[in-house]
Backbone atoms as SQL, in Angstrom:
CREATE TABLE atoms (id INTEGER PRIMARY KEY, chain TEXT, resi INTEGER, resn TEXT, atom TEXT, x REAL, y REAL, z REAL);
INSERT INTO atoms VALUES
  (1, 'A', 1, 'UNK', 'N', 0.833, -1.167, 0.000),
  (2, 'A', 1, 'UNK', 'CA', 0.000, 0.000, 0.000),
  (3, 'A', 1, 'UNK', 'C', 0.887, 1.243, 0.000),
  (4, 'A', 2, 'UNK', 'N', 0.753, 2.317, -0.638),
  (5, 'A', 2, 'UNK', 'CA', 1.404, 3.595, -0.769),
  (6, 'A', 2, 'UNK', 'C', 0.946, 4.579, 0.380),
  (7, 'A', 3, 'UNK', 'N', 1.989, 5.153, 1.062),
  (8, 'A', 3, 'UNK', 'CA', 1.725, 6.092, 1.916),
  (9, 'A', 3, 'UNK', 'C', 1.317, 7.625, 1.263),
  (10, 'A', 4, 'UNK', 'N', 0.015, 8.225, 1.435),
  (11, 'A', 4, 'UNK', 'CA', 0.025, 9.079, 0.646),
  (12, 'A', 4, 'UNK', 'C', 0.715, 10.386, 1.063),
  (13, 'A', 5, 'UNK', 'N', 1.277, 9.921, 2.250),
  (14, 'A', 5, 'UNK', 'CA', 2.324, 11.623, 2.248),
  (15, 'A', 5, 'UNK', 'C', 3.331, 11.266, 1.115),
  (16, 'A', 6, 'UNK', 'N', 3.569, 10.042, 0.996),
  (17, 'A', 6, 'UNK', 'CA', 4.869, 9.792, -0.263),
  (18, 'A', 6, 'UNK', 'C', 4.710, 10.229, -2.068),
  (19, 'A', 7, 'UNK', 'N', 3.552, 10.331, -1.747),
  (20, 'A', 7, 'UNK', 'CA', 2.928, 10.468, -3.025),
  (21, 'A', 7, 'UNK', 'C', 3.294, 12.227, -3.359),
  (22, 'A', 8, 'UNK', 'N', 3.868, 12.807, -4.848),
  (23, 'A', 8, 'UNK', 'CA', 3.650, 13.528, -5.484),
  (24, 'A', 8, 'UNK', 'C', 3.082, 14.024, -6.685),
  (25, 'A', 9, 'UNK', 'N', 2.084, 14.849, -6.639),
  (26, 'A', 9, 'UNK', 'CA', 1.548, 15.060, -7.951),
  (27, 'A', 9, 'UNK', 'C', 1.566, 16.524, -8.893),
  (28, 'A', 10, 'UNK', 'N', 1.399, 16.337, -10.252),
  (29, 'A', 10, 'UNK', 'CA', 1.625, 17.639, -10.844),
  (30, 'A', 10, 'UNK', 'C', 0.432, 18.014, -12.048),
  (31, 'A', 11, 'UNK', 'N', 0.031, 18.978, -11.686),
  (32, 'A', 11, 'UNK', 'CA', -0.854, 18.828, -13.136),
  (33, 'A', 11, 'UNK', 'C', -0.580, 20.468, -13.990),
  (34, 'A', 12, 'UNK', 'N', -0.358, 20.416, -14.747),
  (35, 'A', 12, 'UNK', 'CA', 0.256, 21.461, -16.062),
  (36, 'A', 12, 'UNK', 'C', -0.501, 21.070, -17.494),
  (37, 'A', 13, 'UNK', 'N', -0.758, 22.289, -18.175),
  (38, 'A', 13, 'UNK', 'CA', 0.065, 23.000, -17.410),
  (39, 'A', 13, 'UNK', 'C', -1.256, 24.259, -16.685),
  (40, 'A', 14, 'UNK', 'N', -1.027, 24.907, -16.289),
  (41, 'A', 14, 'UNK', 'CA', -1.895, 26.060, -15.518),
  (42, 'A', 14, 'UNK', 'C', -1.813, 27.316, -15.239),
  (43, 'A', 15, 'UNK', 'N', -2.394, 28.149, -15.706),
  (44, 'A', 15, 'UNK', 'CA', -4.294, 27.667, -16.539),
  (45, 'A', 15, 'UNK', 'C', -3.664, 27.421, -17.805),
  (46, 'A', 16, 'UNK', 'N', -4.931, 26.601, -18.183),
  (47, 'A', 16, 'UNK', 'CA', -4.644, 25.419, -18.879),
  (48, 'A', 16, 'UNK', 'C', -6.292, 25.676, -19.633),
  (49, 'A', 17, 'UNK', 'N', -5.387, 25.754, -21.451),
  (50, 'A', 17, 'UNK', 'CA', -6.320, 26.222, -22.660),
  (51, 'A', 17, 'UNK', 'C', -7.332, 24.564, -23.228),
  (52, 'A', 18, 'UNK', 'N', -6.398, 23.710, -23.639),
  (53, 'A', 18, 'UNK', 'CA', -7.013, 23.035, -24.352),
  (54, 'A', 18, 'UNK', 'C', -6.941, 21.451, -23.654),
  (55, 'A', 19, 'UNK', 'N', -5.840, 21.328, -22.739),
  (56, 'A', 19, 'UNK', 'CA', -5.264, 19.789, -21.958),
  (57, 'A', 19, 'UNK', 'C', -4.720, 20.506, -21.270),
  (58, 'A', 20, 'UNK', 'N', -4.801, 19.226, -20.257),
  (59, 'A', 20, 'UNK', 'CA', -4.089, 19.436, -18.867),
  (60, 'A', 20, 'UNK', 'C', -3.347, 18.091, -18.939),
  (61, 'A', 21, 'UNK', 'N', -2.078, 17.768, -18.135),
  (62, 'A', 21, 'UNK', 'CA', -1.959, 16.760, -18.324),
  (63, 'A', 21, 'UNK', 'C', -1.386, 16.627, -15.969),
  (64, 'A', 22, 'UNK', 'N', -2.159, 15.202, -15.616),
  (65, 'A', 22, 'UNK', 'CA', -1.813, 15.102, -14.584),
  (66, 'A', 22, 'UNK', 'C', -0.820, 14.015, -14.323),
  (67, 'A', 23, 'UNK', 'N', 0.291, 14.006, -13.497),
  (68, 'A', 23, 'UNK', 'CA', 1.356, 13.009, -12.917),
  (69, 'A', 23, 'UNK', 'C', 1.590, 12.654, -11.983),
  (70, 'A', 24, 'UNK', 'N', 2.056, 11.779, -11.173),
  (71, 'A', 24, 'UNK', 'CA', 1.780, 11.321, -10.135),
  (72, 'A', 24, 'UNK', 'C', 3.320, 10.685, -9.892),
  (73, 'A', 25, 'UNK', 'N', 3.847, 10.538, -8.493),
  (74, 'A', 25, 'UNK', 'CA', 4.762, 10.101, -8.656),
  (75, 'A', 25, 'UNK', 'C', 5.392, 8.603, -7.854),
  (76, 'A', 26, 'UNK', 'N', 3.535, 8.180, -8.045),
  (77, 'A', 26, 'UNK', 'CA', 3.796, 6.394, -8.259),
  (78, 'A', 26, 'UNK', 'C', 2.672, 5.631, -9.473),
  (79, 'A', 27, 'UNK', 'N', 3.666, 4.638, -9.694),
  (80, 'A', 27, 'UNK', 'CA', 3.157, 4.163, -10.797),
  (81, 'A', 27, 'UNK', 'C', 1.663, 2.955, -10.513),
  (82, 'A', 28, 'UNK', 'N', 0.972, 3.442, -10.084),
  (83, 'A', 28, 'UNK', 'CA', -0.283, 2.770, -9.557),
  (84, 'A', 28, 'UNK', 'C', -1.710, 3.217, -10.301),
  (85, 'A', 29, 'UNK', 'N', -2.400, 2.134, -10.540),
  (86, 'A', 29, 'UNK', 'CA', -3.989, 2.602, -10.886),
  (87, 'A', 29, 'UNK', 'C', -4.426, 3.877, -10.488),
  (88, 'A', 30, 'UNK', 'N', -5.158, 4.144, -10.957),
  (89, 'A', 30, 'UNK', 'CA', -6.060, 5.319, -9.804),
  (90, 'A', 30, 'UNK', 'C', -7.253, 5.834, -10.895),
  (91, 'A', 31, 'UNK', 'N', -8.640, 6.598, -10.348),
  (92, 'A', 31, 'UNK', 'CA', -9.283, 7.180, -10.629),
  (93, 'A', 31, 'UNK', 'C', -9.098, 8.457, -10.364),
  (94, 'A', 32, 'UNK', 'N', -9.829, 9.372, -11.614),
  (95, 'A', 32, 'UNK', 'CA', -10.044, 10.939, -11.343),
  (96, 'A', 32, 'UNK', 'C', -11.199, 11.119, -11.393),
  (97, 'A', 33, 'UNK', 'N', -11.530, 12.487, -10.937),
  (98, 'A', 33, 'UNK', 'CA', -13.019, 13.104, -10.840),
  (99, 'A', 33, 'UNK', 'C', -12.759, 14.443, -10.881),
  (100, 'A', 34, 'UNK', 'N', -13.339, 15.332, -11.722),
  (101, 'A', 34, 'UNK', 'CA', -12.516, 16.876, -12.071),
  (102, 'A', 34, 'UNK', 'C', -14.041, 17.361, -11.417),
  (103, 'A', 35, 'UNK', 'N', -14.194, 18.808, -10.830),
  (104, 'A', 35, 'UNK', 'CA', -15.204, 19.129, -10.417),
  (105, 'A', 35, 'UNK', 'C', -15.220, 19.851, -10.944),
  (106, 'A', 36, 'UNK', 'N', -16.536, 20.933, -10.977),
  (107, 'A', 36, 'UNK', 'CA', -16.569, 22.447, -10.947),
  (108, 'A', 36, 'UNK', 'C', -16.707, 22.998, -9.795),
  (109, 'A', 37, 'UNK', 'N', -16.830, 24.574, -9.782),
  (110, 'A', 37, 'UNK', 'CA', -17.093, 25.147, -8.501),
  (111, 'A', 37, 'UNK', 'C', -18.258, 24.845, -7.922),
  (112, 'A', 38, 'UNK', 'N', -19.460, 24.150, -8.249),
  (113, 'A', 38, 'UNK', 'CA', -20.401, 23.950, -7.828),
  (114, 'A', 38, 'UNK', 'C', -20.329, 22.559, -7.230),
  (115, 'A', 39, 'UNK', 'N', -19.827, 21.650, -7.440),
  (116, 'A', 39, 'UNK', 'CA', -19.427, 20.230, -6.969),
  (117, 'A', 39, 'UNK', 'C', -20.052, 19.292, -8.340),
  (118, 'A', 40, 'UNK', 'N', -20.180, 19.960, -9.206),
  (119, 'A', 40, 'UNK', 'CA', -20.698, 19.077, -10.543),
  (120, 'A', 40, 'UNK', 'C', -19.723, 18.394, -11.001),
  (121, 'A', 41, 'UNK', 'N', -19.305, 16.989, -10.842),
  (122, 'A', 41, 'UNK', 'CA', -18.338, 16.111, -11.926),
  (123, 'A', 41, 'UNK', 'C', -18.612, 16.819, -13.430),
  (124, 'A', 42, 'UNK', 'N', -17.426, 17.070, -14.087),
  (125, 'A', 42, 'UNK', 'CA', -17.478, 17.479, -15.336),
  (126, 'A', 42, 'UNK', 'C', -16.526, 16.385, -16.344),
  (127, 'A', 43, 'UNK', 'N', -15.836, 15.911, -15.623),
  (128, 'A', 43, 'UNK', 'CA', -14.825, 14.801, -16.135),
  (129, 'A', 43, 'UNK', 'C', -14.480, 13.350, -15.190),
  (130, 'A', 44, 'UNK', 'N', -14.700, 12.479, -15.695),
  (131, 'A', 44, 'UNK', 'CA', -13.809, 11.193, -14.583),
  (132, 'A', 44, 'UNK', 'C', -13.359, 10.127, -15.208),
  (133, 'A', 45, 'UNK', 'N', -12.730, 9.300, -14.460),
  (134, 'A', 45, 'UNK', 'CA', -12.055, 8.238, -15.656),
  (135, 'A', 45, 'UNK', 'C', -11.467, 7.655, -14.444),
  (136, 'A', 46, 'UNK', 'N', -10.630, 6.444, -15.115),
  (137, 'A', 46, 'UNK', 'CA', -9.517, 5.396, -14.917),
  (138, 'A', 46, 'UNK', 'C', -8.744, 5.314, -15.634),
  (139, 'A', 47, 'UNK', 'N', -7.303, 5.270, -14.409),
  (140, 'A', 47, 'UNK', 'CA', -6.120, 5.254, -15.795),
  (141, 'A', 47, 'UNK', 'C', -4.971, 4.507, -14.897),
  (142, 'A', 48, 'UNK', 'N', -4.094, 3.362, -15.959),
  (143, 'A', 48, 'UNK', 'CA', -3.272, 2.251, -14.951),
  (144, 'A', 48, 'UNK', 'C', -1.895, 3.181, -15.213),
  (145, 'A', 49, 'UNK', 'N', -1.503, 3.929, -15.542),
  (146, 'A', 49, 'UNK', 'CA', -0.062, 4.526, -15.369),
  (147, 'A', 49, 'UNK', 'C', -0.147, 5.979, -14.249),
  (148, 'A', 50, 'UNK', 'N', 0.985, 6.257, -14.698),
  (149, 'A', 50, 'UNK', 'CA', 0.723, 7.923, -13.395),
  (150, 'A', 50, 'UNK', 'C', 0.970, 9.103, -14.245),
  (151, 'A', 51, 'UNK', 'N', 0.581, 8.849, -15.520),
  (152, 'A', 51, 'UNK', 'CA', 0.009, 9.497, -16.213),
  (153, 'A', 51, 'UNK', 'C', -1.081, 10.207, -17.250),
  (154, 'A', 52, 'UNK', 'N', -1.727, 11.115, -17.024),
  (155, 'A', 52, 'UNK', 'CA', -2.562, 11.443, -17.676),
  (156, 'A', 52, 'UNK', 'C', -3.008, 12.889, -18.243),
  (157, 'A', 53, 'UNK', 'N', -3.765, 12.799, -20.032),
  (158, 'A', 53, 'UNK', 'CA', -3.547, 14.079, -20.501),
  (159, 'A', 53, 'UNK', 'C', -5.469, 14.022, -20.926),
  (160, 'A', 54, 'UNK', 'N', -5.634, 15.026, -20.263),
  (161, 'A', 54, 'UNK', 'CA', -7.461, 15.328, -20.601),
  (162, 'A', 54, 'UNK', 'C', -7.733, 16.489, -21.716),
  (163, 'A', 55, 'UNK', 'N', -8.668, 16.237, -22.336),
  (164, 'A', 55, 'UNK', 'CA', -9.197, 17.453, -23.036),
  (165, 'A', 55, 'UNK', 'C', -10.092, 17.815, -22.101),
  (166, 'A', 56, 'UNK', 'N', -9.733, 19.735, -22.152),
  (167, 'A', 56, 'UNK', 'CA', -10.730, 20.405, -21.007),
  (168, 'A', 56, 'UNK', 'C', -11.249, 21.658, -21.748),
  (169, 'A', 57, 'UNK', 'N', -10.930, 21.483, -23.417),
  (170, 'A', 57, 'UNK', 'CA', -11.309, 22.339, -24.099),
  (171, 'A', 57, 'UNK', 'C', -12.976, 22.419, -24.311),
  (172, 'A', 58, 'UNK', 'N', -13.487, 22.000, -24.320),
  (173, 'A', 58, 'UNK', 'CA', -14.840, 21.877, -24.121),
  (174, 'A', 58, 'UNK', 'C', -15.264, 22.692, -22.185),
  (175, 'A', 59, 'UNK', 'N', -14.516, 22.887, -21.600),
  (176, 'A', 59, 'UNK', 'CA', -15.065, 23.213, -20.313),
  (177, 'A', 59, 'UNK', 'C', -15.304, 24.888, -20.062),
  (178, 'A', 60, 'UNK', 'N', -15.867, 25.251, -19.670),
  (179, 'A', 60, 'UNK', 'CA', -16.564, 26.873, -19.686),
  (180, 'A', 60, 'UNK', 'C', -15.119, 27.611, -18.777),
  (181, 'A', 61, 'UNK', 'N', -14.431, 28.468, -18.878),
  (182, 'A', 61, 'UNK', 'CA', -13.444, 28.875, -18.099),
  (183, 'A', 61, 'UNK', 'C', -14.096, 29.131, -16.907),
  (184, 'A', 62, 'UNK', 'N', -12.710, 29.127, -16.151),
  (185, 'A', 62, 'UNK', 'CA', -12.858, 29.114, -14.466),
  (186, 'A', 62, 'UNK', 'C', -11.750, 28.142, -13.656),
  (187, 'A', 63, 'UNK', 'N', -12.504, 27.471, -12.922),
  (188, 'A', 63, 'UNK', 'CA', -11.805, 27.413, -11.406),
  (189, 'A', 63, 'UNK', 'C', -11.827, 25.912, -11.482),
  (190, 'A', 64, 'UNK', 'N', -11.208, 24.511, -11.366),
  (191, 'A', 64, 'UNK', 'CA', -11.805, 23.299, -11.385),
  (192, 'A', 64, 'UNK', 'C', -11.498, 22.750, -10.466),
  (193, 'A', 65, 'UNK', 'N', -11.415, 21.389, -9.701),
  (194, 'A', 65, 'UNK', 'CA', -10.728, 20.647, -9.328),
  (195, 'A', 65, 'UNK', 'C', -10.508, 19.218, -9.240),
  (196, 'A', 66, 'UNK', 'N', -8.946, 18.456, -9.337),
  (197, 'A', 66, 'UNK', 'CA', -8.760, 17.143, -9.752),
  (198, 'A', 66, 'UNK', 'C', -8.813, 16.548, -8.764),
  (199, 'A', 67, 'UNK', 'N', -10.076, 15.445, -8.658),
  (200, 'A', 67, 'UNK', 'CA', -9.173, 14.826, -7.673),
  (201, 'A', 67, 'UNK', 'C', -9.260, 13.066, -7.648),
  (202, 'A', 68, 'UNK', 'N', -7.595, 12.940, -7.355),
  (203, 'A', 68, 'UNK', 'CA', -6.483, 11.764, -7.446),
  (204, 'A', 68, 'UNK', 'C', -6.809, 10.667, -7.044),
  (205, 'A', 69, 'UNK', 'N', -7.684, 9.795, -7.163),
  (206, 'A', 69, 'UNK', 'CA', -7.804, 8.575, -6.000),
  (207, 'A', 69, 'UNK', 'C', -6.987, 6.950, -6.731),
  (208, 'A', 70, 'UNK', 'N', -6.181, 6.566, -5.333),
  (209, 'A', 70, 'UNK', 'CA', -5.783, 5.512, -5.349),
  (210, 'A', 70, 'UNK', 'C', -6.482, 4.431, -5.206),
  (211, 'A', 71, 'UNK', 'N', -6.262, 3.283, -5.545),
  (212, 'A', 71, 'UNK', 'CA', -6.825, 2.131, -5.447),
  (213, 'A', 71, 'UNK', 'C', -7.540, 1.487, -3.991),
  (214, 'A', 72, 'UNK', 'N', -6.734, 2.212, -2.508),
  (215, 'A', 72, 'UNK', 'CA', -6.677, 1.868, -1.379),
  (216, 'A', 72, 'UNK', 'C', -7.586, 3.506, -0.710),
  (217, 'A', 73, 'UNK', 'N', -8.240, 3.791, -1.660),
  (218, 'A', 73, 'UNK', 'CA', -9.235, 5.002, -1.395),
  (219, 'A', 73, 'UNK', 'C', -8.423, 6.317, -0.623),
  (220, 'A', 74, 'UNK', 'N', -7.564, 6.559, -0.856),
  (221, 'A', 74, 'UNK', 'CA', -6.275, 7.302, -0.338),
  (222, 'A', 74, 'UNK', 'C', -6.790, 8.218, -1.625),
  (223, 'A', 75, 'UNK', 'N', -6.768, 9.601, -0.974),
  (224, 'A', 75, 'UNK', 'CA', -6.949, 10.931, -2.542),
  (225, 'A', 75, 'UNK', 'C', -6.183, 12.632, -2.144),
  (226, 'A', 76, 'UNK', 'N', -5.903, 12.880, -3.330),
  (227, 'A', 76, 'UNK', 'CA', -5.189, 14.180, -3.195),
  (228, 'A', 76, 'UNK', 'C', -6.273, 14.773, -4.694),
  (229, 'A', 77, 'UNK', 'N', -6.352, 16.427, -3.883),
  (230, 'A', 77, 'UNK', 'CA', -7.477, 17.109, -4.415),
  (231, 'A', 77, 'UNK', 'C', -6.556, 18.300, -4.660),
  (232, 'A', 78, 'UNK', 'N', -6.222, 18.571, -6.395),
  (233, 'A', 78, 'UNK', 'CA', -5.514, 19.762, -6.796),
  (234, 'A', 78, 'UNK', 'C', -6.486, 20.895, -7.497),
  (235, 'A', 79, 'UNK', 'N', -5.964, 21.736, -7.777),
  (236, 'A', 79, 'UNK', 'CA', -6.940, 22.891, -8.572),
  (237, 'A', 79, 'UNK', 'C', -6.089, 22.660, -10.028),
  (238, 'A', 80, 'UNK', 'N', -6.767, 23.433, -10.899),
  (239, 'A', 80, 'UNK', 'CA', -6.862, 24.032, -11.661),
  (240, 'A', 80, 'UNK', 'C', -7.786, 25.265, -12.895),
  (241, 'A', 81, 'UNK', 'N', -6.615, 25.942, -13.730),
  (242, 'A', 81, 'UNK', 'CA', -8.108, 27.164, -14.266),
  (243, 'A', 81, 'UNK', 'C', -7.640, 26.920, -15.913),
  (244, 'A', 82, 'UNK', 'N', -9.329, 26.894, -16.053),
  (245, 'A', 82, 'UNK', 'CA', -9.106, 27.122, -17.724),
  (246, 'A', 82, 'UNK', 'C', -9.447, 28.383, -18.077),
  (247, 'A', 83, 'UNK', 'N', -8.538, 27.983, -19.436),
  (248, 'A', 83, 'UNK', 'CA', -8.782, 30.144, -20.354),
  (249, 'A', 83, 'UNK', 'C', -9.288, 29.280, -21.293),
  (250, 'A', 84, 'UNK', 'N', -9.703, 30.414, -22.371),
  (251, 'A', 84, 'UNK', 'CA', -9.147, 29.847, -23.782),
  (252, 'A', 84, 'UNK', 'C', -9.874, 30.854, -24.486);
């Protein structure tokens, strides 16, 4: 099991026009769930590397947020803003 203080993550780039891409710095499963400011899921998925690149060009600019979950329900919750 991964300790999640061990865990680092990055998501770029920001603000962020057309993709974002998020990284992680273990190589483990995990789910995302991107919010809006209102708590509306606007994006989610599964992905088996510790990497990942979203289209967020379709998303209304503003304020979002990612958040990271491990397999062992362990999560880290980042921001990000789109322009475009």
């Amino acid at each position: 099991m991964v300790e999640l203080s061990s865990v680092e993550v990055g998501l770029y780039p920001n603000p962020a026009d057309d993709q974002i891409t998020f990284v992680s710095s273990v190589e483990e499963p995990f789910t995302y769930k991107v919010f809006d400011v209102t708590g509306r899921i606007v994006l989610e998925g599964s992905h088996q590397q510790a990497l990942v690149t979203l289209d967020v060009s379709d998303l209304v600019e503003g304020k979002y947020f990612f958040k990271y979950t491990l397999e062992n329900q362990a999560s880290i919750i980042t921001t990000f803003i789109t322009i475009h």
